[in-house]
N, C-alpha and C positions, 0 to 999 in steps of 0.2 A: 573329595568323595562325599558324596551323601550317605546324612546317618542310618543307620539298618539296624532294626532291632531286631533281636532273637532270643526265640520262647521254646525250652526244653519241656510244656507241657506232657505228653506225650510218653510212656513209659515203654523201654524197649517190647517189640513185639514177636509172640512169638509165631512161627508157622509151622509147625511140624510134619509140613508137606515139601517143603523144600529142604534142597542140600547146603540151602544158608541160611538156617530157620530164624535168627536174630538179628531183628533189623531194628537200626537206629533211625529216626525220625524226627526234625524240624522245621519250627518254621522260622523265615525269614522274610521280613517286611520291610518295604521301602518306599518310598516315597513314590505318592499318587497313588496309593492304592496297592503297588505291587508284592504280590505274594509270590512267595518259591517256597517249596516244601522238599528241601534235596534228606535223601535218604542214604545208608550204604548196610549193608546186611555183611552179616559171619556167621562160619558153619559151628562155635561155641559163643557162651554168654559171655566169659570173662573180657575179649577182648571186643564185643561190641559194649562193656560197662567202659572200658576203659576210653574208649573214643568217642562217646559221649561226654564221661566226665572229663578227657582233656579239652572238648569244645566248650563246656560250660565256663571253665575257669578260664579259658580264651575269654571270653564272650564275660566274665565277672573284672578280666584284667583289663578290661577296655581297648580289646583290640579290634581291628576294621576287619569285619566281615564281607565276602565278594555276594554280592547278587544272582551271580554268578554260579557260582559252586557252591555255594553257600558254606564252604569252609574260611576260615581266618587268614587273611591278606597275608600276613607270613608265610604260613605253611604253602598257597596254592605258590609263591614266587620260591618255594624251596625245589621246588618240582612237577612245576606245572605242564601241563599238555600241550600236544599242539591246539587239539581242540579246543581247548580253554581260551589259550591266547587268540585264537582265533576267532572265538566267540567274543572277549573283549576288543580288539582291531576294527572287527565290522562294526560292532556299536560305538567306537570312537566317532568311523568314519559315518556313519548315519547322523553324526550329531553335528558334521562339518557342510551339510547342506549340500550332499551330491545330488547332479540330476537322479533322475530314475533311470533313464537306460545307462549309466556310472552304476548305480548299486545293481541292479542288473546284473552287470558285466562283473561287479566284484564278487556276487555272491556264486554265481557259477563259477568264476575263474578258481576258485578256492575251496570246492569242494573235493578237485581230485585231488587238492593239498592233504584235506583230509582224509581221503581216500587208501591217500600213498602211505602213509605214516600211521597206518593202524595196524595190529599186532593180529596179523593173522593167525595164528595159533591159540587166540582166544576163541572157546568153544560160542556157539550160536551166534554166528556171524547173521543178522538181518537177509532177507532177500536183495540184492542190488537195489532194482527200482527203487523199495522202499526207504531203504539207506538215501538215498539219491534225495528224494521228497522231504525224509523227516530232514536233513539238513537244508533244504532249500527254500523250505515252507516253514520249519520252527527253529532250530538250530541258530542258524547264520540269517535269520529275519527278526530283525528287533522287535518290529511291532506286533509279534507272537507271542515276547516273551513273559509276557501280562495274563496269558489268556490260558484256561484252561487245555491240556492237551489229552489228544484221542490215545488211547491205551498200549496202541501197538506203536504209535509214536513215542510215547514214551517208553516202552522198551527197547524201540531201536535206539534212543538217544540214551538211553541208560548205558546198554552194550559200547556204544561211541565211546562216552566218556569212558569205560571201564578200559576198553583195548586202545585206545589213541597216548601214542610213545611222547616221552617226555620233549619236549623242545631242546632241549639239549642235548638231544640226537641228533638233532641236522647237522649238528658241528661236523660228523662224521661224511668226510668227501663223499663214499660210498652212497650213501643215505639219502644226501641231496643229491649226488647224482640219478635216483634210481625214484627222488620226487622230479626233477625236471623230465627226465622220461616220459612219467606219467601224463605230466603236463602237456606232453608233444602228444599226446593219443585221445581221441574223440569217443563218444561215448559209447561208439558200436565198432572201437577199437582200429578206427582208423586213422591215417598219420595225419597232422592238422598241417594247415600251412601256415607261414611264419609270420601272419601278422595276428593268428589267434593265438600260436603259442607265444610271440611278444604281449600280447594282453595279459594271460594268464601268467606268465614270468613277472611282468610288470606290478599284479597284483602282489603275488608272493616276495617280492621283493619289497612291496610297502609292510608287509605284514613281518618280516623279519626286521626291518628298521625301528619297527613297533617294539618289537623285542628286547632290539639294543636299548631304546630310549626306557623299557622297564625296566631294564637290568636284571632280565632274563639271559640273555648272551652277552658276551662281552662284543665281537663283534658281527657285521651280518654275515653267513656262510656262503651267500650266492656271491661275495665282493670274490673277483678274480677266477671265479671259476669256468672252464670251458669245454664245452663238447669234447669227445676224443677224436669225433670225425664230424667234416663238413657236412652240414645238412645239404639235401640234393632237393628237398620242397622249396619251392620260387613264389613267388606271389602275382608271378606273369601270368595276364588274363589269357586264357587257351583261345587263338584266333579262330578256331572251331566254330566257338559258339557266339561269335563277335558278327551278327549281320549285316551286308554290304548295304550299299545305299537303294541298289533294286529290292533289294529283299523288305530294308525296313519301309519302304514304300509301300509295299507290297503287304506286310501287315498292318500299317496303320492304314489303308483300305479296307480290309479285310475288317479292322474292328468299326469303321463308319456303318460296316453295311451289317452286320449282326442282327439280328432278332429282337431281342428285349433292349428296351429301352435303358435298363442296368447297366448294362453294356457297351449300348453306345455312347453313352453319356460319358464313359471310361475311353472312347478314341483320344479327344484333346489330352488328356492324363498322359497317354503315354506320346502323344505327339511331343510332349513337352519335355518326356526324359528322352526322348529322342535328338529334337532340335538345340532343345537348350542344355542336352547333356544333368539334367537334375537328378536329385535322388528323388525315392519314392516319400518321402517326410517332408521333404523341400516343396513335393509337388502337392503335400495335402493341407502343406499350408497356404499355397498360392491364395491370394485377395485379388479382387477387381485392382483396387488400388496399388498393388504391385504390378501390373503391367500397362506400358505405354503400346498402345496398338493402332497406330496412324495408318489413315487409310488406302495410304502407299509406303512400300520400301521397308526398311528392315526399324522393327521397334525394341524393345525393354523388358526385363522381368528386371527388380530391382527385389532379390531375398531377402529375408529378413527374419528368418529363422527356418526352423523346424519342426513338424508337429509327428513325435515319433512314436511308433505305435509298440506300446512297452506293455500292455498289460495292468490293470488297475491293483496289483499288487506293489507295485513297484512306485507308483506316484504317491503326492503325499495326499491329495483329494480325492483317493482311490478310482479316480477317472481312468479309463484305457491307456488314453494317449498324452503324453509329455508334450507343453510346448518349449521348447531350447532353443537355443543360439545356434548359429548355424555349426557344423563340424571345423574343429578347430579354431574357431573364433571366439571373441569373447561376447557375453551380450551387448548389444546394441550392433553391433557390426553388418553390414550388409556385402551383398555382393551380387553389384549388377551383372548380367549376362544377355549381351544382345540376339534377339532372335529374328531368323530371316524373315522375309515375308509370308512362303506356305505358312509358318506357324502362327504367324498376325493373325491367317486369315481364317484358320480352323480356331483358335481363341475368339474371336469376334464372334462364328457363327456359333460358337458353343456358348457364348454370355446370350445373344441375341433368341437364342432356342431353348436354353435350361435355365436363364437367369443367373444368380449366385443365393449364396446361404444369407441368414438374417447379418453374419460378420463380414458377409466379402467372399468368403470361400467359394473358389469356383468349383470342388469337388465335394460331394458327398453321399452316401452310400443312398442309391435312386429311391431304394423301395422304403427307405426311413420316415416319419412323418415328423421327427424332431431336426434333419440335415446334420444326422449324426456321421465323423468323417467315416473315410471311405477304410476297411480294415486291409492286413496285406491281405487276409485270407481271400477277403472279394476282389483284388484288383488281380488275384493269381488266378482266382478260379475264371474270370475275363481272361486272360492273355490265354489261359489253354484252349477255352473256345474258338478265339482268335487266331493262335497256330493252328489250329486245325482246319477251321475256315480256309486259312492261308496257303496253308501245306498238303492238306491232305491224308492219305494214306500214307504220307511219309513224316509228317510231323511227328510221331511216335519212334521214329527212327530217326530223324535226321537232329543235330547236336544244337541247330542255329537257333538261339535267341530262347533258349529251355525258359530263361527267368528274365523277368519285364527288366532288370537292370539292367542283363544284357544291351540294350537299347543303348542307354548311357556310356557302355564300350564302344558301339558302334559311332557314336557322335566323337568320340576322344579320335579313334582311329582313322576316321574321314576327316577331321583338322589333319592328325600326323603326316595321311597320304600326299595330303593338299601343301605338304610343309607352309603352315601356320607358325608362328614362332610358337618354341616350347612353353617361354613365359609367359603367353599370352593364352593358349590352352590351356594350360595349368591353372591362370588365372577365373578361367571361364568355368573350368568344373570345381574351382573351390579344393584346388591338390598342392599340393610342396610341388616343386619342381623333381625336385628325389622321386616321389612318390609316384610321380607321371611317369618318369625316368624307368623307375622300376617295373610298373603294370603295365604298362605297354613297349615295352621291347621290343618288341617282335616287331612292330611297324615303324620303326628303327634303324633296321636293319637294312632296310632295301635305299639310304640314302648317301650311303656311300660313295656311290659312280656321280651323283647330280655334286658331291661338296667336290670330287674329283677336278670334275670341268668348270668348277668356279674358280677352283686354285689354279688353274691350266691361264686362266686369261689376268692370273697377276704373277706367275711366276713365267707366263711365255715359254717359246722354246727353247731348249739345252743348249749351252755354251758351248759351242765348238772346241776339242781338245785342244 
C-alpha cells in the first residue's frame, strides 16, 4: 500500500445552519499529487472531538490510512460498505489493464449494485439521474479521483457513502436476492435479457471474491444461490426483425442510391455486416490489407481486431474508440471469413471511388477532414435513411432490420436455411458453437423432416414382424 500522509490542520467547524453543525475535516495526501479531503459532521461537539482525536492517534500509531475514505484501514475492514469495497474493486481492476469497453461494462454493471444495497430510509435520497452520473463519472471512475468535484456531486456522493449498507449484509439470502433482481432490470425498469444480466452478475461476482480475498466476508454469497423460478427471457434473436435475402438486397440498394455522399459511402459498410456476417467494430476496423478481392469468385477478409466505439472516457488516450482483439479472442488472433463475389465487387468499387484512410481504413466518417472513424451514431443515422428509402411508409412500422446488426442475423440465418455446417458458421461469425446454438433457434427448428429423410436411407425400411 502506498504511504498516505495525514494533516489534522483544520479545527473542527462550526455551522450553525445545519442539523449537524460540527464537522470534522482532513486532509489526506498520496502519492502523485493526490489529495482527498473526507469530512463527517455531528449534531454535538463532544463527539465530533472525539473522532477526530481517535483519527489523530490512529494516524500517530502508525496506522494505514484508505485514500479512499480517508479513515484508518482497520476501522473501514471493521465495517465497511458496499460502496467502499466497490470503490476499491474497480480501482484494483483499473490497475490490471482492462480494455475500455471491459471498464465500461464493469462500471455500469455495478452501479445497480449500488443502487440495490442503499438504505433507503436515509432522508435526502439525490434525484436518480443524478445518483446515476455522480457514480458513473466520479465514484466508480478512477481517473476522477484526483480531480476536483462539482458540489452537487459531492453531495450526492457524500449521501452514497452515508446510506450504502454494510457488506456484510449480502450474507443475508434475502438481500442478495433482492440485488440480483435489481441486476435483471434496465434502467427505465425493464426486464434485461440474459446475456446482460450474465454480465452484470459476472461483475458482481468478481467484486464479492474481492471481498473474500480482503477478508471482508468469509465466503462469496452469490456461490450456490438460485433463482426461485425459471427466467422466461431467451437471448433468441426475434425472426421478426431478421431480414430475408430479398429484403437485405433491397436495402443495400436502397443505401447505393441515397443522396449525400455520407451515406453512400456507408453501402459497402453494411454490405459487409451483411455478407461477411461482421460486427459494426469489426467493420471500422477493415484495412485495404485485410481483404483479398480477386477479380473473379469468392475472395477474403482476414480480421484482425476491433475498433470499438467506447467513448473517450473510457480509453486510456481519451480517444473515442478502443482498438481490441477481436471478441473472445486473445490479441494477435484473427479470423478469416470468406466473402462471395457480390461483396468482392461492391469492395473494389468502394476502394476504386472513396479510396482508403492515411492507415488502410476503408471507412470513415465522409464529411471529417482528418478520416476520423465512422461513429455508431452516424452509421445509425445512415440505416434509418436507408429503411425508409427502402420501406417506405412502412418502415416506421414494419420490425425488419430496425438496427444495422440486424444484418449480421440475417447472414447467420441464410447459412442455417442453406444447412451450412453449424461449425463452420459459428466459425465465420466469430460465435462458440453454444452461442450460435442459442441465438438462432429458431432457424433450427424447421430441420427436422430434412435429418428425418437422411436417417430413412441408412436405417431403410421396417423389418417385417
Amino acid at each position: 500500500m502506498e504511504a498516505i500522509s495525514v494533516s489534522f490542520e483544520r479545527p473542527i467547524r462550526v455551522r450553525p445552519d445545519r442539523r449537524q453543525k460540527y464537522e470534522v475535516r482532513w486532509t489526506c495526501n498520496g502519492p502523485g499529487g493526490m489529495k482527498y479531503e473526507p469530512s463527517k459532521s455531528f449534531s454535538e461537539k463532544a463527539p465530533a472531538e472525539i473522532h477526530r482525536g481517535s483519527l489523530m492517534r490512529a494516524y500517530r500509531k502508525g496506522e494505514a490510512f484508505s485514500m479512499l475514505t480517508g479513515l484508518p484501514v482497520s476501522w473501514a475492514q471493521d465495517n465497511e460498505s458496499v460502496y467502499v469495497h466497490l470503490r476499491v474493486y474497480v480501482g484494483n481492476r483499473w490497475k490490471d489493464g482492462l480494455a475500455a469497453s471491459s471498464r465500461k461494462s464493469l462500471v455500469l454493471a455495478l452501479i445497480p449494485v449500488v443502487e440495490a444495497t442503499l438504505n433507503e430510509r436515509k432522508r435526502g435520497r439525490p434525484e436518480t439521474k443524478l445518483l446515476r452520473t455522480a457514480l458513473r463519472d466520479w465514484a466508480l471512475y478512477p481517473p476522477s479521483w484526483d480531480k476536483p468535484m462539482p458540489e452537487d456531486i459531492a453531495k450526492t456522493l457524500a449521501w452514497v457513502d452515508a446510506a450504502s449498507r454494510p457488506i456484510g449484509h449480502l450474507t443475508d439470502a434475502s438481500v442478495i436476492r433482492a440485488v440480483l433482481a435489481a441486476l435483471a432490470t434496465g434502467t427505465k425498469g425493464q426486464t434485461l435479457g440474459n446475456a446482460s444480466i450474465r454480465l452484470r452478475r459476472s461483475a458482481l461476482y468478481g467484486a464479492l471474491d474481492h471481498a473474500v480475498e480482503r477478508k471482508l466476508l468469509s465466503t462469496n454469497p452469490l456461490t450456490g444461490v438460485r433463482t426461485s423460478r425459471r427466467r422466461r427471457v431467451v437471448d433468441q434473436v426475434d425472426p421478426r426483425t431478421v431480414p430475408t435475402l430479398e429484403q437485405s438486397r433491397s436495402l443495400l440498394a436502397a443505401a447505393a442510391k441515397l443522396a449525400h455522399n455520407r451515406d453512400k459511402h456507408l453501402h459497402a459498410w453494411f454490405a459487409v455486416m451483411y455478407y461477411a456476417g461482421c460486427r459494426p467494430g469489426e467493420v471500422r476496423r477493415l484495412r485495404s490489407e485485410d481483404c483479398h478481392l480477386p477479380a473473379t469468385g469468392w475472395g477474403q477478409l482476414t480480421l484482425g481486431g476491433a475498433l470499438a466505439d467506447v467513448g473517450g472516457q473510457w480509453t486510456e488516450d481519451g480517444g473515442r474508440f478502443d482498438d481490441k482483439a477481436l471478441k473472445h479472442r486473445a490479441n494477435g488472433e484473427i479470423r478469416p471469413v470468406p466473402i462471395p463475389p457480390a461483396l468482392v465487387t461492391i469492395l473494389r468499387d468502394h476502394i476504386a471511388l472513396y479510396g482508403t484512410a492515411p492507415d488502410g481504413r476503408l471507412f470513415w466518417a465522409y464529411d471529417s477532414s482528418d478520416h476520423a472513424p465512422v461513429t455508431a451514431q452516424q452509421y445509425r443515422a445512415t440505416w434509418k435513411r436507408v429503411r425508409a428509402s427502402a420501406f417506405g411508409k412502412a418502415a416506421d412500422a414494419s420490425p425488419v432490420a430496425r438496427r444495422p446488426y440486424d444484418l449480421r442475423h440475417g447472414c447467420a440465418s441464410l447459412m442455417l436455411t442453406k444447412r451450412i455446417p453449424v461449425a463452420e458458421i459459428a466459425r465465420r461469425l466469430g460465435h462458440s458453437i453454444q452461442m450460435l446454438l442459442t441465438t438462432y433457434a429458431h432457424w433450427l427448428t424447421d430441420q427436422a423432416e430434412a435429418a428425418n429423410l437422411a436417417l430413412d436411407d441408412v436405417y431403410g425400411e421396417p423389418e417385417a414382424a
